[in-house]
C-alpha positions as CSV (number, residue, x, y, z in Angstrom):
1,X,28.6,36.5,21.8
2,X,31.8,37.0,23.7
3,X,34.2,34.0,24.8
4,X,35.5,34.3,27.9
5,X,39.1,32.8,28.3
6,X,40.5,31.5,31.6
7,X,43.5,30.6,32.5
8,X,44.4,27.0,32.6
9,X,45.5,26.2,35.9
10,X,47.9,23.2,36.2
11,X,47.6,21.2,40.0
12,X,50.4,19.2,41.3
13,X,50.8,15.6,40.7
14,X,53.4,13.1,42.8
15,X,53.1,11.1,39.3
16,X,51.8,7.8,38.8
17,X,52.7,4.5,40.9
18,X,51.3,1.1,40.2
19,X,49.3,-0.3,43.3
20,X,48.4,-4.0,43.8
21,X,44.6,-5.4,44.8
22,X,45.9,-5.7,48.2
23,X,47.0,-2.0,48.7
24,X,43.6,-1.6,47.5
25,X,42.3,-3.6,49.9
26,X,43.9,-1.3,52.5
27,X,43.3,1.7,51.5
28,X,39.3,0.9,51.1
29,X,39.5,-0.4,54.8
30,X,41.5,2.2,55.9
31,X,39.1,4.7,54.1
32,X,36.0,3.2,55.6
33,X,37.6,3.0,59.0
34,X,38.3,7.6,59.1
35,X,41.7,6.6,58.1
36,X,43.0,8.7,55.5
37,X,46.4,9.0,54.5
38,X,47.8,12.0,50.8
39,X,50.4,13.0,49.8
40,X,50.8,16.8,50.0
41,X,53.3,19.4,48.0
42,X,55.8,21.0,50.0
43,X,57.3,22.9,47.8
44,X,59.3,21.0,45.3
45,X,59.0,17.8,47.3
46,X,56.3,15.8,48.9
47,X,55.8,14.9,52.3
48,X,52.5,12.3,53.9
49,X,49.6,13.8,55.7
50,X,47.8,10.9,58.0
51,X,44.5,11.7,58.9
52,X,43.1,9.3,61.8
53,X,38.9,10.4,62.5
54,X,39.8,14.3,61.8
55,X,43.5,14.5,63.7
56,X,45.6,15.2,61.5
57,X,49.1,14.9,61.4
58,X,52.0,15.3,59.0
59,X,55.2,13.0,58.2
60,X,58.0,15.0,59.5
61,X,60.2,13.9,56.2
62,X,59.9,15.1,52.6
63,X,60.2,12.7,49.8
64,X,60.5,12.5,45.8
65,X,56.8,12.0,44.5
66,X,57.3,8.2,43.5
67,X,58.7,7.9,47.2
68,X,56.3,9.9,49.1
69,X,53.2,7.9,47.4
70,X,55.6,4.2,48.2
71,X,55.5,5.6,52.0
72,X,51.4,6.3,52.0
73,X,51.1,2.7,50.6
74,X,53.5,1.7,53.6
75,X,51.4,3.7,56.1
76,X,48.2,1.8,54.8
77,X,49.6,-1.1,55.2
78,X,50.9,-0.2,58.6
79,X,47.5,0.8,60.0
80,X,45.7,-1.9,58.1
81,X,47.9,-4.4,59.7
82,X,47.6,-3.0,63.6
83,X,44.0,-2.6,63.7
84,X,43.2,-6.0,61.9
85,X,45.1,-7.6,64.3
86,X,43.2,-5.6,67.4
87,X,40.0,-7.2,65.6
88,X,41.2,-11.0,65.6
């Protein structure tokens, strides 16, 4: 029988960043209200795509990957935060 060899592709990681239960409390709101915030590889940096029920827009800036993932945490927060307070 003949192996067959493929070639191992490597995707791109921003690396890790340590999250609290309360970013996690965003992002699962956030998630289960169509809000949906990545980072995104532009070429050797990173920038934050914010996607709000299917529009989907882009943060103009590029960032390190520790920096980009800090600003998607502060976008999560930021959206948590303005539509809890529609809500109340």
């Amino acid at each position: 029988m003949k192996k067959k060899y493929f070639k191992t592709q490597k995707g791109k990681s921003a690396g890790p960043h340590p999250y609290t239960a309360e970013d996690m409390r965003r992002v699962s709101w956030c998630i289960n209200n169509n809000i949906r915030i990545a980072t995104v590889p532009v070429n050797s940096e990173w920038s934050v795509e914010i996607n709000l029920n299917g529009s989907i827009n882009l943060d103009p800036k590029t960032y390190s990957g520790y920096d980009a993932q800090t600003k998607m945490y502060e976008y999560y927060k930021y959206y948590y935060d303005k539509n809890i307070q529609k809500s109340e």
